[in-house]
C-alpha beads as a LAMMPS data file, in Angstrom:
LAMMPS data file: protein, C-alpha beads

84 atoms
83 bonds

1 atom types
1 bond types

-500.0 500.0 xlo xhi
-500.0 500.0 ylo yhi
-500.0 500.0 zlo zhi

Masses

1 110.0

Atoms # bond

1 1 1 280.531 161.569 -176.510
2 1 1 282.929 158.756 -175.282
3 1 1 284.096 159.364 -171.678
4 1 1 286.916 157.758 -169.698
5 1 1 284.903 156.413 -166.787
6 1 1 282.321 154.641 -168.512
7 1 1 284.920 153.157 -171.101
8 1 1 286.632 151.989 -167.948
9 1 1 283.836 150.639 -166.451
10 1 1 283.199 148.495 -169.435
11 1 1 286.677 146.969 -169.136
12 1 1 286.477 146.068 -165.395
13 1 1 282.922 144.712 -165.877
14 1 1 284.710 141.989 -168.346
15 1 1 287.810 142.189 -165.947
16 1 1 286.939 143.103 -162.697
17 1 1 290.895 143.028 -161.206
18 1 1 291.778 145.070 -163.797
19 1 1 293.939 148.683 -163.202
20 1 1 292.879 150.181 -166.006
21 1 1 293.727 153.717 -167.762
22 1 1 292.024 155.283 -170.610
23 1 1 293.031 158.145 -173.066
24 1 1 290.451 159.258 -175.540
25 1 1 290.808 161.539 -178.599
26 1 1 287.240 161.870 -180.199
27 1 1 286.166 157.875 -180.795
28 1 1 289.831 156.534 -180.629
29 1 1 291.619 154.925 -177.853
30 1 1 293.913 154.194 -175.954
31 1 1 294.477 151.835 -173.292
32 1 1 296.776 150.188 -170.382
33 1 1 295.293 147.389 -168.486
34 1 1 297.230 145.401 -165.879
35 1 1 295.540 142.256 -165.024
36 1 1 296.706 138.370 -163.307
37 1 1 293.875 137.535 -165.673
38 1 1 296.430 137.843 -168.619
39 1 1 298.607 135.203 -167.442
40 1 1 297.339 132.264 -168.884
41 1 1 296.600 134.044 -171.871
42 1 1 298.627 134.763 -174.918
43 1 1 298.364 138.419 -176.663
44 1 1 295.746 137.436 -178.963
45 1 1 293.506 136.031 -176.426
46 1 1 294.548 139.117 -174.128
47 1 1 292.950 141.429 -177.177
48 1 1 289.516 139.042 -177.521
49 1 1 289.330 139.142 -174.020
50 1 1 289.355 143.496 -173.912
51 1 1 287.267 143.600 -177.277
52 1 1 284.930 141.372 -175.846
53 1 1 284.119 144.060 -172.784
54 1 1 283.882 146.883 -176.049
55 1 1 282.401 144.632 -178.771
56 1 1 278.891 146.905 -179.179
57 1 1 280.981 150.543 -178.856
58 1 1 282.894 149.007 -181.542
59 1 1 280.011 147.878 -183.347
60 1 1 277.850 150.724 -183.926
61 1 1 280.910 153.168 -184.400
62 1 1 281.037 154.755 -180.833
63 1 1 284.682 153.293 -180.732
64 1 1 287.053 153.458 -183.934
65 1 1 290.300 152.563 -182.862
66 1 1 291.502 151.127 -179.750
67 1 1 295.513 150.909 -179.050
68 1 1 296.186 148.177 -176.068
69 1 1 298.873 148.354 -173.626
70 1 1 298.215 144.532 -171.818
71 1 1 300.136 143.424 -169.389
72 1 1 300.208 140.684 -166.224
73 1 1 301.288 142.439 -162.871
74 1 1 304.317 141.039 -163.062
75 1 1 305.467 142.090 -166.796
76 1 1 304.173 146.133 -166.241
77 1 1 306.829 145.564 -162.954
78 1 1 309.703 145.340 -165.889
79 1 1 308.215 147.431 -168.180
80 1 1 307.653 150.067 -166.418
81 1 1 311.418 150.083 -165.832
82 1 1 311.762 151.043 -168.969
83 1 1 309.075 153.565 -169.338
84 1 1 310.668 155.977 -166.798

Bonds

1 1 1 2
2 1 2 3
3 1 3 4
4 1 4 5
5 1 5 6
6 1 6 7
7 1 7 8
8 1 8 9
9 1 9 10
10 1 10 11
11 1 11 12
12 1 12 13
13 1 13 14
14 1 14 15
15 1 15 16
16 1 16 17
17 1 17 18
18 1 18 19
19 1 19 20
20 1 20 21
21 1 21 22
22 1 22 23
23 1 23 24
24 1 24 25
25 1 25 26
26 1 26 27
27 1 27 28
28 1 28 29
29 1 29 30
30 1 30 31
31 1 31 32
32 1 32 33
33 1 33 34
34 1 34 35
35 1 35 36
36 1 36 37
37 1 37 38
38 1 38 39
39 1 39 40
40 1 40 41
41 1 41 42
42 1 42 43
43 1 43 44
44 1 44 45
45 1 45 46
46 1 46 47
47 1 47 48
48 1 48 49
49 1 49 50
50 1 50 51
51 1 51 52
52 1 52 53
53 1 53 54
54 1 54 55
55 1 55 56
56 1 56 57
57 1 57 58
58 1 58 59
59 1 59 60
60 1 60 61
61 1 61 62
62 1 62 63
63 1 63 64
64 1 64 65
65 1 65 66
66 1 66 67
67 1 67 68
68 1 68 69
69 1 69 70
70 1 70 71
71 1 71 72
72 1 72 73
73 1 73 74
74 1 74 75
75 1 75 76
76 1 76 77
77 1 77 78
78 1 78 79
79 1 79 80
80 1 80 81
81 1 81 82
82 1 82 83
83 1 83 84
């Protein structure tokens, strides 16, 4: 069974100054990472970079779908504006 903390802990392992929050419904996902790591990086590269921290859970089926929520401190500052 796929739990929160160890799917999180798999994330800040690749990104270590990561916030991270995960939702699970059986072997989907979802997540919202906030990282300065993200800066320099476009969306695409933003996705490698999280798949790369869940590439085997993805692999052998422990992890179906994933939704991302990626974001630089700075852009979940104004987008959380428009979340409340």
């Amino acid at each position: 069974m796929l739990e929160i903390e160890f799917l999180k802990n798999r994330i800040l392992a690749g990104i270590p100054e990561a916030d991270v929050t995960v939702e699970i419904s059986g072997n989907h996902c979802q997540l919202k990472i906030i990282a300065s790591i993200f800066a320099s990086l476009n969306s695409l590269k933003r996705q490698q970079t999280v798949y790369a921290c869940l590439q085997d859970l993805i692999a052998d089926g422990t992890v179906h779908a994933v939704n991302m929520n990626l974001y630089t401190p700075d852009e979940w500052q104004q987008a959380k504006k428009f979340l409340m």
